[in-house]
C-alpha positions as CSV (number, residue, x, y, z in Angstrom):
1,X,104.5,71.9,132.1
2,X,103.3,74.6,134.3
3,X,106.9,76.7,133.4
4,X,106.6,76.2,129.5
5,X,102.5,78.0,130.1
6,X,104.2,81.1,131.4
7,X,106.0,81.9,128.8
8,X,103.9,83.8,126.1
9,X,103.0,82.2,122.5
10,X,104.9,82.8,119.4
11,X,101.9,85.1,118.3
12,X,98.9,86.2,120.1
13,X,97.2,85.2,116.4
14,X,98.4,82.4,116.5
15,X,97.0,80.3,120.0
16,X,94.2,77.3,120.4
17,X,91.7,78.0,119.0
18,X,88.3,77.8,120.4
19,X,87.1,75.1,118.8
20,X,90.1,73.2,119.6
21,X,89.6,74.4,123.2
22,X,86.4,72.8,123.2
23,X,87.5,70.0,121.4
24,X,90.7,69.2,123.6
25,X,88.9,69.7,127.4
26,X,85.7,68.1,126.3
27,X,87.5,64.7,127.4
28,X,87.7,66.3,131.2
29,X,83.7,66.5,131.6
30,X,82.8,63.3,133.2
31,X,86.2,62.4,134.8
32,X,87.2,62.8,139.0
33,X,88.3,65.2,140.8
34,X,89.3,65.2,144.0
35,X,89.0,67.6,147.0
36,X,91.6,68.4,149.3
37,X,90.0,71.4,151.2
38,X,92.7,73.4,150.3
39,X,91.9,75.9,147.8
40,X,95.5,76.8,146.4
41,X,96.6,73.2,146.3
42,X,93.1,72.3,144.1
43,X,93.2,75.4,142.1
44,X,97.5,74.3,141.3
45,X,95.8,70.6,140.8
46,X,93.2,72.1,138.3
47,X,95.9,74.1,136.3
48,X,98.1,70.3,136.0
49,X,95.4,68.5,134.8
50,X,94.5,71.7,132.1
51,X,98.0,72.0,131.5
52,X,98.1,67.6,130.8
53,X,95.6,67.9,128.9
54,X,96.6,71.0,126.7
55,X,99.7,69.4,126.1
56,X,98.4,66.1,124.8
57,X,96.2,68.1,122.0
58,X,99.4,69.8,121.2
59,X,100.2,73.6,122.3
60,X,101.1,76.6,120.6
61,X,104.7,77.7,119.7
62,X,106.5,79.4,122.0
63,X,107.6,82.8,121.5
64,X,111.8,83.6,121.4
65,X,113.5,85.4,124.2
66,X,114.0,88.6,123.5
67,X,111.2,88.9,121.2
68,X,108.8,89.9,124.0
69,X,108.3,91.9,127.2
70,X,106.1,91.2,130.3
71,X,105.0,94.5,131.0
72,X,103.4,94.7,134.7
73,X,105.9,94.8,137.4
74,X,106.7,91.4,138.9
75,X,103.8,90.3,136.5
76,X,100.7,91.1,138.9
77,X,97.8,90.4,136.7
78,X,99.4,87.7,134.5
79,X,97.7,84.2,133.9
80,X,99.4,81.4,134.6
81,X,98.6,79.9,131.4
82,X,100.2,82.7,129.5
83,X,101.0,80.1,126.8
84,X,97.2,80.0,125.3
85,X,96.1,83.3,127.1
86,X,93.7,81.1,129.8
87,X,93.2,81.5,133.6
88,X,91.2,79.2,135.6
89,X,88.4,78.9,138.0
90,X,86.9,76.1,140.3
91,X,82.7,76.5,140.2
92,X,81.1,73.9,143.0
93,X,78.0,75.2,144.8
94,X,75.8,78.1,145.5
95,X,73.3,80.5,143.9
96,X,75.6,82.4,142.0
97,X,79.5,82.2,141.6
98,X,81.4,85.3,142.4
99,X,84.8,85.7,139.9
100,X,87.9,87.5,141.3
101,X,90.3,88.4,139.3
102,X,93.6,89.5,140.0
103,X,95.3,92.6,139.2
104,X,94.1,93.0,135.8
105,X,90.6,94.6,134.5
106,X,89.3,91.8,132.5
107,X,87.9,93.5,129.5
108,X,90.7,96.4,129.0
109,X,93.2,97.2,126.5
110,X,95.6,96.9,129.2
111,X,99.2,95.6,128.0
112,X,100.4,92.3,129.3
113,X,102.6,91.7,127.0
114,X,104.4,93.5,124.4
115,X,106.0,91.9,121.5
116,X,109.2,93.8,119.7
117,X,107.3,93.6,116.5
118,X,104.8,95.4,117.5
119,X,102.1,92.5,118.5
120,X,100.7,92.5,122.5
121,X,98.3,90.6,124.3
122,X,95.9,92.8,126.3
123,X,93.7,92.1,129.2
124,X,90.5,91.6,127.2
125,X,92.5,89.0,125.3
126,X,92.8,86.4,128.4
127,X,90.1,83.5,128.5
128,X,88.4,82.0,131.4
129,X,88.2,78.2,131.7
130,X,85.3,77.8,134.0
131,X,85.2,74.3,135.8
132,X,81.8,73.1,137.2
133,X,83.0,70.0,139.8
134,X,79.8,68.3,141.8
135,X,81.0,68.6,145.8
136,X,79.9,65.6,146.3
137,X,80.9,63.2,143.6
138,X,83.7,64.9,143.0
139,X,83.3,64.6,139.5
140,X,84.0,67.1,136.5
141,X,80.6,68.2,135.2
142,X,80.7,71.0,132.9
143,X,83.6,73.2,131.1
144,X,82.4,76.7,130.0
145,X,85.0,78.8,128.8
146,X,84.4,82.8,128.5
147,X,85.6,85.9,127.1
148,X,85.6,88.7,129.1
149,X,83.5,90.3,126.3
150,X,81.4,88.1,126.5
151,X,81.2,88.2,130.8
152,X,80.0,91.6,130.8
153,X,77.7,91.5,127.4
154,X,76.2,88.4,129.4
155,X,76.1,89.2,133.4
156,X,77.1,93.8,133.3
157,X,80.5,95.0,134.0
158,X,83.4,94.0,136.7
159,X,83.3,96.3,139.3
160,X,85.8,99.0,140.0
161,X,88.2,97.9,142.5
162,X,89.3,101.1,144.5
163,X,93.0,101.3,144.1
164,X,95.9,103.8,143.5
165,X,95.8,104.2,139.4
166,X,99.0,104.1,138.1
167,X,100.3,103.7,134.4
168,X,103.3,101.6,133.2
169,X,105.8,103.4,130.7
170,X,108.7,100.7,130.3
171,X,112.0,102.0,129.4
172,X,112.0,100.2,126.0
173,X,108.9,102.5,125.0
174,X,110.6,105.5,126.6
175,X,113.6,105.1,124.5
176,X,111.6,104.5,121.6
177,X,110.1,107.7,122.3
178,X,112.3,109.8,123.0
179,X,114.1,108.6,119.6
180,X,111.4,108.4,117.3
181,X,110.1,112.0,115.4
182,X,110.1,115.5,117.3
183,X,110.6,112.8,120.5
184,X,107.0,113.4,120.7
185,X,104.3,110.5,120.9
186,X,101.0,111.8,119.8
187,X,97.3,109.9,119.1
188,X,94.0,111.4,118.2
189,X,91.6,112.7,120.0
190,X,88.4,110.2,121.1
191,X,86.1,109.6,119.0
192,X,83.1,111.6,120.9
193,X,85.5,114.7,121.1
194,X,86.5,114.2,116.9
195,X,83.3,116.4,116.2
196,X,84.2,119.0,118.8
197,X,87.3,120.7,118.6
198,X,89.5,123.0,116.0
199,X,92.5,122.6,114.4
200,X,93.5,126.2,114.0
201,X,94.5,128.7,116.7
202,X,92.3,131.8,117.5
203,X,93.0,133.0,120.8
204,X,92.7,130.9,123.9
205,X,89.9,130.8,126.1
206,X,90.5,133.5,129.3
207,X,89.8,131.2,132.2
208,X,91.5,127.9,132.3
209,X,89.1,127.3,135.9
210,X,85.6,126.4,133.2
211,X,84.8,123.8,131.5
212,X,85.6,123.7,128.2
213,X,84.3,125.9,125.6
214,X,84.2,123.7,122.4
215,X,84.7,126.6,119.6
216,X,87.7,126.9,121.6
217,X,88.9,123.0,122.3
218,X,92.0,122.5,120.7
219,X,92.8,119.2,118.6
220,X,95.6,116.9,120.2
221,X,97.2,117.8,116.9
222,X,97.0,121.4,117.6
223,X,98.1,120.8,121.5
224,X,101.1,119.0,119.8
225,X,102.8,122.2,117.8
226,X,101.3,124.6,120.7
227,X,102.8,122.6,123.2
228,X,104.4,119.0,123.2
229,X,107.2,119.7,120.6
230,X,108.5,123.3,122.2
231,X,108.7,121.1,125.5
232,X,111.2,118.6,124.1
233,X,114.9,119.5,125.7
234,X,113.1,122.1,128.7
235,X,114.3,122.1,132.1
236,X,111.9,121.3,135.2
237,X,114.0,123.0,137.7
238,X,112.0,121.6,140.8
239,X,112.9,118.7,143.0
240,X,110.7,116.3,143.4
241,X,107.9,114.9,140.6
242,X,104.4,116.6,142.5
243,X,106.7,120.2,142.1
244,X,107.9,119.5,138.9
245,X,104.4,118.6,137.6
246,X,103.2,122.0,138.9
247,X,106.2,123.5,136.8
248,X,105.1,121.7,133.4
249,X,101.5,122.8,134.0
250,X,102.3,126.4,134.4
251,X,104.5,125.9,131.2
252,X,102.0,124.3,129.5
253,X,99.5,127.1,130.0
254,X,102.1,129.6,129.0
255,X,102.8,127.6,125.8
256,X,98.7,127.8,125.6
257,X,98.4,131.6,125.9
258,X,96.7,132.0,129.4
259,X,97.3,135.0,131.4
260,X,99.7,135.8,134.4
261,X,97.0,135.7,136.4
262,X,96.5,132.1,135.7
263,X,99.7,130.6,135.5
264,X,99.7,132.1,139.4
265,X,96.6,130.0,141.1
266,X,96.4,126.5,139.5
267,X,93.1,124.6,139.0
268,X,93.7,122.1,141.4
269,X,91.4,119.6,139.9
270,X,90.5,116.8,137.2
271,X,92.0,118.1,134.3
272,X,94.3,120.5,135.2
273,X,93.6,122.5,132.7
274,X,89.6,121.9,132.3
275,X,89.0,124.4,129.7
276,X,91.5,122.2,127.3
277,X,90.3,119.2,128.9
278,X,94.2,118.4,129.5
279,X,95.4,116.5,132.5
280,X,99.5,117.2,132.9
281,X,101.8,114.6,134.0
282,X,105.5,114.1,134.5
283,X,106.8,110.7,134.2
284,X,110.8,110.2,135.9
285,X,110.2,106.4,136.7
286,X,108.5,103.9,135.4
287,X,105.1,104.4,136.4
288,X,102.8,107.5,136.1
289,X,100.8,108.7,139.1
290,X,97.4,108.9,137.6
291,X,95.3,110.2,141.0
292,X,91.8,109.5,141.6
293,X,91.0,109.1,138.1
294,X,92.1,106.6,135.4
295,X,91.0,106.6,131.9
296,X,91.0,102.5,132.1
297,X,87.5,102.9,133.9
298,X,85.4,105.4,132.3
299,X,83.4,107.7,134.4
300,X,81.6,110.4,133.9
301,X,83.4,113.9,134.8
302,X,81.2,116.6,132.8
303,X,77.9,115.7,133.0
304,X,76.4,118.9,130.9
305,X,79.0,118.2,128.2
306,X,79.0,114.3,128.6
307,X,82.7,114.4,129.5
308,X,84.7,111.3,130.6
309,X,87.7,109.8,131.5
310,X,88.0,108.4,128.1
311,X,87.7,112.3,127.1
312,X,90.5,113.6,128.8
313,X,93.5,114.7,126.9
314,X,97.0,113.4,128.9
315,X,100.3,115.0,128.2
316,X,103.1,113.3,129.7
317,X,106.7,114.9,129.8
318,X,109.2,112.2,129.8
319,X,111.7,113.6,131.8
320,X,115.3,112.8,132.8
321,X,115.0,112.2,136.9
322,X,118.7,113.7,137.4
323,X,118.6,116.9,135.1
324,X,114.8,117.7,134.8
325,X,115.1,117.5,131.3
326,X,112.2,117.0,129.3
327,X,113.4,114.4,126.3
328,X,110.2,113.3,125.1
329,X,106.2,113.8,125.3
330,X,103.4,112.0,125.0
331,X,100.2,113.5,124.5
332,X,97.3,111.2,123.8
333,X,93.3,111.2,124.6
334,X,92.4,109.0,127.6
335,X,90.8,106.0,125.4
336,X,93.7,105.5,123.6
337,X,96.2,105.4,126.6
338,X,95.5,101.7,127.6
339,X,96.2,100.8,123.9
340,X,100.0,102.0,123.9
341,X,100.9,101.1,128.2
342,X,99.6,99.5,130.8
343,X,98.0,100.1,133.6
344,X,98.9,98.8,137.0
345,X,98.6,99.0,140.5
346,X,101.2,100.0,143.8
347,X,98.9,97.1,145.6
348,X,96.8,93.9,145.1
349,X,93.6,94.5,143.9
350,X,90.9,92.8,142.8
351,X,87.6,92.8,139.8
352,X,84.6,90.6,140.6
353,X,81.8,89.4,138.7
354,X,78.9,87.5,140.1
355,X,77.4,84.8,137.7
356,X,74.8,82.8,138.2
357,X,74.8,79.5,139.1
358,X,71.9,78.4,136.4
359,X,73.9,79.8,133.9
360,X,76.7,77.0,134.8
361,X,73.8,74.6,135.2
362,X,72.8,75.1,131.5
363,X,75.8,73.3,130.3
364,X,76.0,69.7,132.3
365,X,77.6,67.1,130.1
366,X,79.2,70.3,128.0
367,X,82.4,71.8,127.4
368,X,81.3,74.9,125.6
369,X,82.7,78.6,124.8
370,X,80.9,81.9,124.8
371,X,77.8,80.1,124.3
């Protein structure tokens, strides 16, 4: 049972519904369940008895080989009940119940999954089956399943787990890339930006070191004919990937117009270039270096201008790791990045969320969703 839940449905339109949810576990409130101390073995036991009971309601079709790709490596951050997009979580005692989850950010646009026809399941798509078990009976008495929408409408957001933010560019999207029109990926700019920048080249701004000067903030679609496409079929001639992104940002700020004097001492910071609000990145494996920052948590980098991570334009030279050839580009504003790849992690990490224990309370007798 458990091997049939991890592999993804048919459709991500097409899973249990919640009413059916509700429906289907409603006949676990009341019944045992028993302890054995160990927390693995009861949370495996838990997922059995979900899994029984799914399968007796009547699950949704399976999707075809080929037809989909996990996307995280060695899928960290992938529920075990990939089937009907659920993970699951033992609640017994306390004043509040603190939720861990794994590798993902809950309520993301994050890929998990991406379907060859275009479909994918994203982290704000997985639901949480929330099992309330009295300690001392041992018996099942509440169900409350959640969104994570809904967790941080309800309780305030997960908290930022401090890790080393990396983003996932599979080789399937690469090729696609590098095939598809001018081998250049663009998006629009984000939607608080939309109102701020021009379309049409006057002169560029003198000093790439300021913040940005919005008569003079370049649309991604400008940054696209200034830049991205006259990078398609360069050479990076340097080594390694932190060199060879130093070489695409002074090539970058040539393609922009700045002076000698600029292309000479580098900004150093977050952007690299802050007067375009673009931060440059080379990508010759699989996953991007993104640094401190990472446009999957927005945080505030501009106060005066209300600048954030979500802000920030990224322009990503695909670039063959043998010949330093650039064959593709991305260039895309930070909010959109999440919807196109995926962000992961070069360690475990971890989001929590306290709820509290009332809230749980509210619901004995109940199996219940987003109520």
């Amino acid at each position: 049972m458990d091997k049939a839940f991890k592999i993804p449905p048919q459709s991500p339109l097409h899973i249990i519904s919640p009413e059916k949810l509700v429906e289907c576990l409603q006949s676990l409130v009341g019944t045992p369940f028993r302890f054995t101390g160990k927390p693995r073995t009861d949370g495996s036991s838990l997922r059995k008895l979900i899994t029984k009971t799914l399968f007796e309601c009547g699950i949704s079709d399976e999707a075809i080989s080929g037809d989909f790709e996990i996307v995280p490596p060695r899928q960290k951050g992938v529920p075990r009940l990939l089937r009907e997009l659920l993970d699951t979580y033992i609640v017994t005692t306390g004043n509040s119940y603190n939720l861990q989850v794994w590798n993902r950010v809950p309520n993301s646009d994050s890929i998990l999954v991406q379907y060859t026809c275009g479909s994918k399941i994203q982290c704000k798509d997985i639901r949480f089956i929330f099992v309330k078990i009295d300690v001392n009976t041992e018996i099942i008495e509440s169900i409350v399943i959640l969104t994570p929408e809904y967790i941080e409408n309800r309780f305030g957001k997960f908290g930022k787990p401090t890790i080393k933010h990396q983003l996932m560019i599979s080789n399937k999207q690469r090729e696609r890339i590098i095939n598809g029109d001018n081998s250049v990926l663009s998006f629009k700019d984000s939607k608080k930006l939309s109102y701020r920048i021009r379309h049409d080249y006057a002169e560029t701004p003198s000093n790439m070191l300021k913040e940005p000067d919005f008569k003079n903030l370049f649309s991604i679609q400008l940054l696209t004919e200034m830049v991205a496409k006259k990078l398609v079929g360069v050479t990076l001639g340097a080594n390694d990937t932190k060199n060879r992104g130093q070489a695409l940002e002074r090539l970058a700020l040539q393609l922009l117009g700045y002076s000698e004097e600029n292309l000479n001492g580098l900004a150093g910071g977050y952007p690299d270039i802050p007067n375009q609000l673009l931060e440059v990145k080379v990508q010759d494996s699989p996953t991007v270096d993104l640094g401190k920052y990472s446009p999957e948590f927005e945080e505030l980098i501009m106060a005066d201008s209300d600048i954030t991570t979500k802000d920030i334009r990224y322009l990503i030279a695909l670039t063959n790791p043998k010949t330093g050839i650039i064959e593709g580009v991305i260039l895309a504003a930070g909010e959109h990045l999440g919807e196109i790849f995926t962000y992961v992690s070069d360690m475990s990490y971890k989001c929590q969320r306290s709820i509290p224990m009332s809230f749980f309370e509210l619901y004995k007798g109940c199996c219940v969703f987003n109520p």
